[in-house]
ZAROMAR-919802 format. One record per residue (C-alpha): x negated, y negated, z. Coordinates in nm, 3 decimals. Last residue first. Layout:
BEGIN
<<X, Y, Z>> ...
***
This chain:
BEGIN
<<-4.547, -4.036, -22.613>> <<-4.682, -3.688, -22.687>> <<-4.354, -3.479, -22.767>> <<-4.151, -3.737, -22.881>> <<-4.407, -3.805, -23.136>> <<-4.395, -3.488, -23.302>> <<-3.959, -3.520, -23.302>> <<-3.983, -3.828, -23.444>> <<-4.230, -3.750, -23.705>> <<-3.994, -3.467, -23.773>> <<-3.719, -3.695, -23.870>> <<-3.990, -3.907, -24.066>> <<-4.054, -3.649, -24.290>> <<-4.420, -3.433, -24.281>> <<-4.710, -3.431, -24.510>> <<-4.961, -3.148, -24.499>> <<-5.302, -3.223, -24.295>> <<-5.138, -3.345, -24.026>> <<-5.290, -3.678, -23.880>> <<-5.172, -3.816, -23.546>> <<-5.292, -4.091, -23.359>> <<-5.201, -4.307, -22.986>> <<-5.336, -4.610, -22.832>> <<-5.286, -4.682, -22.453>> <<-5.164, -4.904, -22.259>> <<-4.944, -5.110, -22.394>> <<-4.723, -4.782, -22.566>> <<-4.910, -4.777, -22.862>> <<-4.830, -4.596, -23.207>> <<-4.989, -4.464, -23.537>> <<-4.862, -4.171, -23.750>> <<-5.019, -4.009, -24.052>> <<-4.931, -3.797, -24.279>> <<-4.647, -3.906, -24.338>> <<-4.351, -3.786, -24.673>> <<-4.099, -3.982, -24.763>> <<-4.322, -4.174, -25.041>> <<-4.672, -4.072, -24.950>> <<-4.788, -4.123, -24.647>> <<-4.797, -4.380, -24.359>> <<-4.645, -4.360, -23.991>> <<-4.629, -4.683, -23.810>> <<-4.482, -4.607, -23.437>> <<-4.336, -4.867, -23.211>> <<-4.304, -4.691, -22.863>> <<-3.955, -4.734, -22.679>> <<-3.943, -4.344, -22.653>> <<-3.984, -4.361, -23.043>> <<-3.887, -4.631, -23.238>> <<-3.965, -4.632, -23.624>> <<-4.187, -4.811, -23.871>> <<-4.240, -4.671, -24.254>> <<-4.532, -4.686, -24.448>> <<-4.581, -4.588, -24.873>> <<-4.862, -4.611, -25.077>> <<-5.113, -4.535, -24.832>> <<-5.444, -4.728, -24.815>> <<-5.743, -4.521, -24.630>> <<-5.874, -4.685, -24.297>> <<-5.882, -4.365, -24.110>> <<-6.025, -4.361, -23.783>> <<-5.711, -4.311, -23.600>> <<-5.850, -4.491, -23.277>> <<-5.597, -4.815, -23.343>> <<-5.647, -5.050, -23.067>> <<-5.723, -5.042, -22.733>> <<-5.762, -4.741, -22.407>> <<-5.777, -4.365, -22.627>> <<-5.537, -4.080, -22.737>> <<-5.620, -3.888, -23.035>> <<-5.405, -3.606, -23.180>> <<-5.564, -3.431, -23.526>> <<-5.319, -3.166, -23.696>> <<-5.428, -2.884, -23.925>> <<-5.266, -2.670, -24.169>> <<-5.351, -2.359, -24.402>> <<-5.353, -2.081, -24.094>> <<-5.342, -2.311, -23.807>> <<-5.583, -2.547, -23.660>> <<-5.507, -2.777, -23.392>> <<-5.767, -3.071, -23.282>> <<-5.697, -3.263, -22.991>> <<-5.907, -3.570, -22.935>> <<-5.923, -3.777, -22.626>> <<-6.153, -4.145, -22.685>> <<-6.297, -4.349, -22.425>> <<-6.517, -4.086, -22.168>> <<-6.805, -4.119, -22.454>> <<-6.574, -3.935, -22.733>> <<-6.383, -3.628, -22.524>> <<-6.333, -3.332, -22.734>> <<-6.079, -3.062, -22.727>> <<-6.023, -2.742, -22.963>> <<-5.714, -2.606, -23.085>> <<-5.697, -2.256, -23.267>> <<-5.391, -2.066, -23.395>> <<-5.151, -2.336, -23.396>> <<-4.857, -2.313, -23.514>> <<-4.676, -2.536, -23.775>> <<-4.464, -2.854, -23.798>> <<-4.575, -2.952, -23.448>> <<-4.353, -2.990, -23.149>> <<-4.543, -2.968, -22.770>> <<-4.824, -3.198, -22.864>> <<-5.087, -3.175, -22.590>> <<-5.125, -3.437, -22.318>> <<-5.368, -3.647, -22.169>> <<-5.399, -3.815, -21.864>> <<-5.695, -4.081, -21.803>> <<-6.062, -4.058, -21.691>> <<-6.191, -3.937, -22.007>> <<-6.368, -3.607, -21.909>> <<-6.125, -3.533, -21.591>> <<-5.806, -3.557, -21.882>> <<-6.076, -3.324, -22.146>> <<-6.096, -3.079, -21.873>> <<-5.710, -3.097, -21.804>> <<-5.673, -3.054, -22.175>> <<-5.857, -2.750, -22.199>> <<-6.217, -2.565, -22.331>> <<-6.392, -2.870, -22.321>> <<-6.638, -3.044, -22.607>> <<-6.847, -3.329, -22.494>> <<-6.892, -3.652, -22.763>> <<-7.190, -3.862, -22.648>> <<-7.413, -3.834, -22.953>> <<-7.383, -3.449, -22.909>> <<-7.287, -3.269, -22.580>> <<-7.135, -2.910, -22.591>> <<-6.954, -2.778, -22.305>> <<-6.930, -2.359, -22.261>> <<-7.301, -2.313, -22.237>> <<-7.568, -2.123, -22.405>> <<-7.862, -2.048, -22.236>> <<-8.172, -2.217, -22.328>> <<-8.405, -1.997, -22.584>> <<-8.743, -2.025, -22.425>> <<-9.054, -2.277, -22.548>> <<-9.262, -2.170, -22.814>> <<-9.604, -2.393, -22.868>> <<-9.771, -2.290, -22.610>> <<-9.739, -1.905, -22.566>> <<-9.802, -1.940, -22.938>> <<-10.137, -2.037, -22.862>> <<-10.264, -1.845, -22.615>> <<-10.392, -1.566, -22.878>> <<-10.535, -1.751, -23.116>> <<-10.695, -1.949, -22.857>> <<-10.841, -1.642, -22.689>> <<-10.981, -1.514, -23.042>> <<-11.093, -1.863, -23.169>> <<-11.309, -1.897, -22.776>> <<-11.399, -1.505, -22.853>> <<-11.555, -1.600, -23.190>> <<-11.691, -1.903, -23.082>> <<-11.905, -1.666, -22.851>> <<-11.992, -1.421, -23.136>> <<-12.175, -1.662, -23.320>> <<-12.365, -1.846, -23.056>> <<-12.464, -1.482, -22.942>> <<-12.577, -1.414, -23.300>> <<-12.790, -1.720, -23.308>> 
***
């Protein structure tokens, strides 16, 4: 009876002590390219130009600097360029189709203008965009600052993308 007793008390000793070997699995590395629903971070736009298949380019005239940007490539379609600077931010997306700005919100004021032969819709508040949509046939283009620019520096934004 004892020996009964003291047997299942090894067997719950052993299995106490093999279990968490079991049930935790290691820590995997981290890595530099993150993969969630199909969106991959990179660490630079010729990464995120291999990662969608087409050329992309960074804005070379925003109305603040940058301190961060990061790049993310949505299933191989979609290029996004995020900037971050001290109380601003700017979103650039650059994808094959229609409109890839993602924001469907109604603006009280829109105004159209030509850019490097490129119609582009930017919408805002009156005389001042925060957001600009264009296409050159190709491709579809977005920008979205975070703090609302004039059209004459629209111009100058888009010039430096298109």
């Amino acid at each position: 009876r004892f020996a009964a007793l003291a047997a299942c008390l090894a067997v719950l000793l052993m299995g106490a002590m093999a279990l968490p070997k079991f049930i935790s699995s290691p820590v995997p590395e981290e890595s530099e390219t993150m993969v969630a629903n199909g969106m991959v971070e990179v660490t630079s736009k010729e990464e995120l130009s291999e990662a969608v298949g087409f050329p992309v380019k960074s804005a070379q005239s925003l109305p603040f600097f940058p301190q961060s940007i990061y790049y993310t490539s949505y299933w191989g379609d979609m290029a996004e360029i995020d900037y971050q600077g001290a109380d601003e931010t700017a979103c650039y997306r650059k994808s094959k189709g229609e409109d890839n700005s993602g924001d469907w919100n109604e603006y009280p004021a829109q105004e159209s203008l030509t850019v490097n032969g490129c119609a582009v819709t930017l919408k805002g508040e009156r005389d001042s965009y925060t957001l600009g949509i264009w296409s050159d046939g190709t491709y579809s283009y977005s920008l979205s600052l975070s703090a609302g620019q004039p059209a004459s520096v629209w111009e100058s934004i888009v010039e430096g993308v298109a």
